[in-house]
N, C-alpha and C positions, 0 to 999 in steps of 0.2 A: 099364635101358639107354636105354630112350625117353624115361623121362625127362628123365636126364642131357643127347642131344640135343639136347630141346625148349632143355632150360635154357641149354645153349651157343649154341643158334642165337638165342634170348631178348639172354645178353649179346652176342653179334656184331651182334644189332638194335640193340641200346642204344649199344655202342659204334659203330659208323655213324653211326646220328642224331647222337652228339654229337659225333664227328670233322665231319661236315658241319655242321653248326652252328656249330664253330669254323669252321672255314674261310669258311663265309658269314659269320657278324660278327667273324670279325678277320684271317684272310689275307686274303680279297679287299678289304676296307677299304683294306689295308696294300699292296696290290698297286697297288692304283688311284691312291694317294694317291705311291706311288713312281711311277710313271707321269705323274700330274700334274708334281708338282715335279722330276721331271727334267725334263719338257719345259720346266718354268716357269725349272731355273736355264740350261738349254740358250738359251734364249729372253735370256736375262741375259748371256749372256756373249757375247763378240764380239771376232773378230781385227780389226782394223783396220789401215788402210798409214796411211802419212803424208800420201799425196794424198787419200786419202778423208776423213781430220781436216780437212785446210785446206780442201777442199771444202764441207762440212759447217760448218765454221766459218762460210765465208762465204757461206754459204744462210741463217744463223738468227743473224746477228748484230743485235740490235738498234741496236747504235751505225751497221752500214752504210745499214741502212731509216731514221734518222736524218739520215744522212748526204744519199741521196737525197731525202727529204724538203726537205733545205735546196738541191740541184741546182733541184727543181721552184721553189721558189720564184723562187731568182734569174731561172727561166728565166720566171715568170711578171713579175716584174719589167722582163726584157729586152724580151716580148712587149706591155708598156704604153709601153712608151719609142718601141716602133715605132709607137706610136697617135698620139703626140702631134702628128707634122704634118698629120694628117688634118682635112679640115674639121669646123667646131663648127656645130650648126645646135640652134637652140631653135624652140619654137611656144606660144602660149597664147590664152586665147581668154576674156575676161570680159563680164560683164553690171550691168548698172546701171540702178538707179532713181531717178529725180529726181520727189520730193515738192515741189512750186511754193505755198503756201498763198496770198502775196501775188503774185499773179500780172500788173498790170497797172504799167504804165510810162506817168508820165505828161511827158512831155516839151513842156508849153505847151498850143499848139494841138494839139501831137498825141499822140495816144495808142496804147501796142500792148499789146497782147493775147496774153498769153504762156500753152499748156496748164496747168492742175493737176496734171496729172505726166507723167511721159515716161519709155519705156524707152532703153539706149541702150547697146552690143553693141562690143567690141572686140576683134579677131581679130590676131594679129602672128606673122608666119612670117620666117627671119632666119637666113642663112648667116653663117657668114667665114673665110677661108680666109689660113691664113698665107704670104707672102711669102716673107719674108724676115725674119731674126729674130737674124742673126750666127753663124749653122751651131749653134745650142745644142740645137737639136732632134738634129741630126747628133751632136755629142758627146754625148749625152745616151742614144745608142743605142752609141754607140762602151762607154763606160761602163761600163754593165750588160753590157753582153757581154762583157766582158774580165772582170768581177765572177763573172759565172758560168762562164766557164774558172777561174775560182779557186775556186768552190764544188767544181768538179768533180775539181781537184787535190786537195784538202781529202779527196773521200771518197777516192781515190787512197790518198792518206796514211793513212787510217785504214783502208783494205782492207790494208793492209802490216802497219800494226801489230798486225792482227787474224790476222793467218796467222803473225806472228812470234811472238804470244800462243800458238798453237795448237803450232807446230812448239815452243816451249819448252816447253809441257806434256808435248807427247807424250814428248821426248828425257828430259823429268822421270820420265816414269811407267817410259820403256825403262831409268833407271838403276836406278830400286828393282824393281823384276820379275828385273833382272841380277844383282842386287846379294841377291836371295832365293833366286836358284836356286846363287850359289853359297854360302850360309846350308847348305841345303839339301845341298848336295853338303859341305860341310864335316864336318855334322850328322854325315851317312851315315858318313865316313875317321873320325868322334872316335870313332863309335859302336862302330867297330872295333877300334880302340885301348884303347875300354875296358873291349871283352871279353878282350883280348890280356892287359892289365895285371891284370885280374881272376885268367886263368889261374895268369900269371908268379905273384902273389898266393899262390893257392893251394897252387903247386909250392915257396911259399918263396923264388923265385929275385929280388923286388923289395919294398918294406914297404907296408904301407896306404898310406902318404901318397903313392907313385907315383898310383895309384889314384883316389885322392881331387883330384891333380893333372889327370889328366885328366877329370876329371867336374868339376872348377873350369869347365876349359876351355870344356867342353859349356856352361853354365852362362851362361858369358860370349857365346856365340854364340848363346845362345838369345833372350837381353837384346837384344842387337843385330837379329834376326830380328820382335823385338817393336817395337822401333822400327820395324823398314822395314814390316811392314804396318801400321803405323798411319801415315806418309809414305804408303803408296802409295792407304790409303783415303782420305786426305785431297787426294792428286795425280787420284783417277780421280773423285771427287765433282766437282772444280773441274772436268776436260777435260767431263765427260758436259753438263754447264753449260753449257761454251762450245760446243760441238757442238751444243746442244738434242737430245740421245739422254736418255732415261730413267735418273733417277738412282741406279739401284740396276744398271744396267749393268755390268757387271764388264769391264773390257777389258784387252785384251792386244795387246801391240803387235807388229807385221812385223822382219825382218830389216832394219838398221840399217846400211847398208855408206859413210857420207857420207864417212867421216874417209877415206877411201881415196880422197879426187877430189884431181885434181892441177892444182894453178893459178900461172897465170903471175905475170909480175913485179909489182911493187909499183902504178909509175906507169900500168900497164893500167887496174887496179880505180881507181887517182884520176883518171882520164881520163872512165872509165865514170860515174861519180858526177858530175865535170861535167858529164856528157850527159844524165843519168836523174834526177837527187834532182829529185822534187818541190817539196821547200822553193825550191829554186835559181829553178827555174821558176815558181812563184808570187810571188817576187819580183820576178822580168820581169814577171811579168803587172802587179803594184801599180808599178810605175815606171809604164806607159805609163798606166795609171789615175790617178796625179797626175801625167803631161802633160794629159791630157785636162780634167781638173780646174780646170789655168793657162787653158787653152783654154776652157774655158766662162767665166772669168771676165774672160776677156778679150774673151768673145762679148757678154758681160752690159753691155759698154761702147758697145755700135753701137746706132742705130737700129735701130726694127721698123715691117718696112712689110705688112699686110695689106687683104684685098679683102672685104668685105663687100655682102650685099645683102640689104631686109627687102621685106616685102609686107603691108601692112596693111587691113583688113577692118573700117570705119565705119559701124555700121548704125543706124537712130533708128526703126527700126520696132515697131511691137509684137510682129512677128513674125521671129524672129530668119534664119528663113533667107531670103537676096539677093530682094531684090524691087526692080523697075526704079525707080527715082529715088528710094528711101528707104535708100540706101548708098553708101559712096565708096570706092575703095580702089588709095591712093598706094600705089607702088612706087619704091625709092629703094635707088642701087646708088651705092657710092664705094669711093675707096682711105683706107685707114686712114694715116697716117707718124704714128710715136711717137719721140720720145727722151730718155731719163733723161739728163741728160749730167750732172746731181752723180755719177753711177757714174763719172767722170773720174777725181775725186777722191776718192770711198769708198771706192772695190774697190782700191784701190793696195795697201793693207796685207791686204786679201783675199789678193791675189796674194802677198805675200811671203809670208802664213803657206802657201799650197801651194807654193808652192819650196823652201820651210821641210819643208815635208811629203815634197817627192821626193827631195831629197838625205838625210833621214836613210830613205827607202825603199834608196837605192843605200850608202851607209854598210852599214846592215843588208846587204845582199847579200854583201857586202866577209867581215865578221862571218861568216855565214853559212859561205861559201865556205870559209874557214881552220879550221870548228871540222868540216865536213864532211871535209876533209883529213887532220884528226888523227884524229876518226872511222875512217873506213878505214883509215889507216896504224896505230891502237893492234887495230882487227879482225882486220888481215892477220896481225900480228907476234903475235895468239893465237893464232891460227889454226894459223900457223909451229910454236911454242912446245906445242901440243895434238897435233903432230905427230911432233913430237921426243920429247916424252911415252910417247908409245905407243910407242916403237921402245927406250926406256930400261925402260919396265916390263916389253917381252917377254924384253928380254934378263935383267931382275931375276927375273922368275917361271922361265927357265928355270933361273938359278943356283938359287933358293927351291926350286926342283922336286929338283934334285941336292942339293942340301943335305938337307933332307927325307927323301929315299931314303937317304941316308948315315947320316944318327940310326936312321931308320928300322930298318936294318939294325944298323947300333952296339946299339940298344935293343936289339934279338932277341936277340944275343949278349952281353947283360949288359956291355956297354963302356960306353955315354951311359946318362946319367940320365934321370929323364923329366921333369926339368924342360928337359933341351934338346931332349929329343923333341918338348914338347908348345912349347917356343919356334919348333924349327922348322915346326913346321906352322904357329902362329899367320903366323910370317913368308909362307909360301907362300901361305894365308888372303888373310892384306891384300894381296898383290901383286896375287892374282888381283880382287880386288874393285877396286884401285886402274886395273888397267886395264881393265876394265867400263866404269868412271866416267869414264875419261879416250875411251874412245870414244865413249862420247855427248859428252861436251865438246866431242870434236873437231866430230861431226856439228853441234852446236849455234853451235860459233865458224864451220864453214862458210857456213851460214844466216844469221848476223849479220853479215859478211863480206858477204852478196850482198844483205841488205836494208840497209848503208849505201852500195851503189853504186846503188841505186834498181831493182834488178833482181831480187828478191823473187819479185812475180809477171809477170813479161817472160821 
């Protein structure tokens, strides 16, 4: 009997040891390792809104750090134009040796007597300061500055295009997410039908091929399911991109309520577009840029009168720095008057070709302006049209819904076949996915609507 004890409490040792044993090299392995990678896909995935996208977009765009980049310049440019009327002033200072070998002059009776060599030091200090110069200096500031209000429309324009970038991705990734869950919920109602058809099956009451119709069905939805996650990894790779987030990011978008804004009349939105496009306005801006342009060349035609003064440092000494009567140093102050006047005659067809230049600037505006008009007017009328959509699908999907329950019920009682069964679910299927698609449309034709009236980000 003591034995027997020993021996059982023997294997209850063994069997311990090796239950903990397991447990330490493979549950806890297995614990820690689910521990990590949950936090890590927790860590991966992320709801995001639509303001946080475009926000995000426009922190880590490199086309807008670009963009800025080309502001600084122009501004660095405008900043040199302001320099130009400031006075110019130089200095220099040289030294020289004169080697004499034949050093004497002999002039008759008389003779001189010239060193064997000699240093000899020239120092030159030397403002000028411009006058007057036909205001080129002035246009020449007018210029660049109206140049970098256009640099700065420019990133304008491309912070637009870069939130419109972002808001179509998003509305992209919110159609296949919608567009899966009801994959998803379809999955679940075939799933059911094909235990139902199975039963009927069994009982005799429908033939294989009912059966085999609904698992066609499953079939075909699972195809379509395979497409949309390969669209949505291909839509959440591009967004994590444009965002700068981590490209293994898994995202999931916010409630989506846009198609439900309500906007006024037509000529409102092409009113607003004349007030706000960018483009419109940087047009303005290049008009007065080739005036300015005629204007300098019409500056380039006048006199230039400036003031100038030097101060020069003659020294013959050995010893370079001022010593009383071994130096001289004239000072000499005047006005400068200059004039080209062949520019009478040269710059004549200068000027035509910039008159040349500003009227096809205002032409372009012209251009401009009518294709900006159609613009909004073909936005609005999607917009209209993406509207009208969704009030047609809801009323389709609730026929699809009644239809559906009618087979549905027909089916149970051995009336419909299950080709109409499985027809009408496909019908209610697509409606419901058709209006998914048609509310992000809408949301998206809104947003395209408000970025050709120039009020995107306003």
């Amino acid at each position: 009997m003591t034995m027997i004890k020993q021996k059982n409490k023997t294997n209850s040792h063994h069997l311990f040891k090796d239950m903990a044993a397991i447990f330490k090299h493979f549950i806890i392995p297995v614990i820690i390792a689910g521990i990590l990678f949950g936090k890590t896909a927790n860590a991966q995935d992320r709801v995001i809104t639509l303001n946080e996208a475009i926000k995000l977009g426009l922190q880590n765009s490199k086309v807008l750090k670009y963009s800025q980049a080309k502001i600084d310049e122009a501004v660095s440019q405008y900043n040199q134009a302001k320099d130009l009327p400031k006075p110019t002033g130089s200095a220099s200072f040289g030294y020289d040796r004169a080697e004499i070998p034949a050093n004497v002059l002999n002039l008759g009776s008389t003779k001189f007597g010239l060193p064997q060599n000699n240093n000899a030091y020239l120092g030159i200090l030397s403002v000028k300061e411009p006058i007057f110069n036909g205001n080129k200096f002035k246009y020449a500031q007018q210029s660049t500055n109206l140049l970098t209000q256009v640099s700065r429309l420019d990133a304008d324009i491309n912070k637009d295009e870069i939130t419109y970038d972002v808001i179509n991705s998003y509305f992209n990734l919110y159609k296949v997410l919608q567009s899966k869950k009801v994959v998803e919920q379809n999955l679940a109602t075939i799933d059911q039908q094909i235990k139902q058809s199975q039963r009927f099956f069994d009982q005799g009451l429908v033939t294989k091929n009912d059966v085999l119709r609904f698992q066609l069905q499953r079939a075909n939805i699972e195809l379509n399911g395979i497409d949309l996650e390969t669209n949505r990894k291909i839509v959440n790779y591009n967004l994590n991109i444009l965002l700068g987030l981590s490209e293994s990011t898994q995202l999931k978008v916010d409630t989506i309520t846009e198609a439900d804004r309500q906007i006024g009349a037509l000529t409102n939105y092409i009113d607003t577009a004349m007030a706000n496009r960018n483009e419109i306005k940087q047009l303005d801006l290049r008009t007065e840029v080739a005036e300015t342009s005629i204007k300098t060349i019409r500056a380039d035609r006048m006199p230039t009168l400036a003031a100038s003064g030097s101060a020069y440092y003659v020294g013959i000494a050995a010893n370079p720095l001022p010593k009383s009567g071994n130096y001289i140093t004239p000072i000499v102050v005047g006005l400068n008057l200059s004039w080209n006047f062949s520019t009478l005659w040269s710059n004549k067809n200068k000027e035509s070709q910039a008159k040349i230049q500003r009227n096809e600037v205002v032409i372009n505006k012209g251009i401009t302006i009518d294709n900006v008009k159609k613009e909004v007017n073909q936005n609005y009328q999607n917009y209209m049209m993406a509207v009208d959509k969704i009030k047609l699908l809801q009323v389709s999907i609730a026929q699809a819904g009644e239809n559906n329950n009618i087979l549905e019920s027909k089916y149970k009682s051995n009336i419909a076949s299950a080709t109409d069964r499985a027809d009408a679910q496909t019908l209610l299927y697509q409606a419901q996915i058709n209006l998914e698609l048609a509310k992000a449309d809408a949301g998206l034709a809104y947003y395209t609507l408000l970025k050709s009236t120039g009020k995107l980000n306003k």
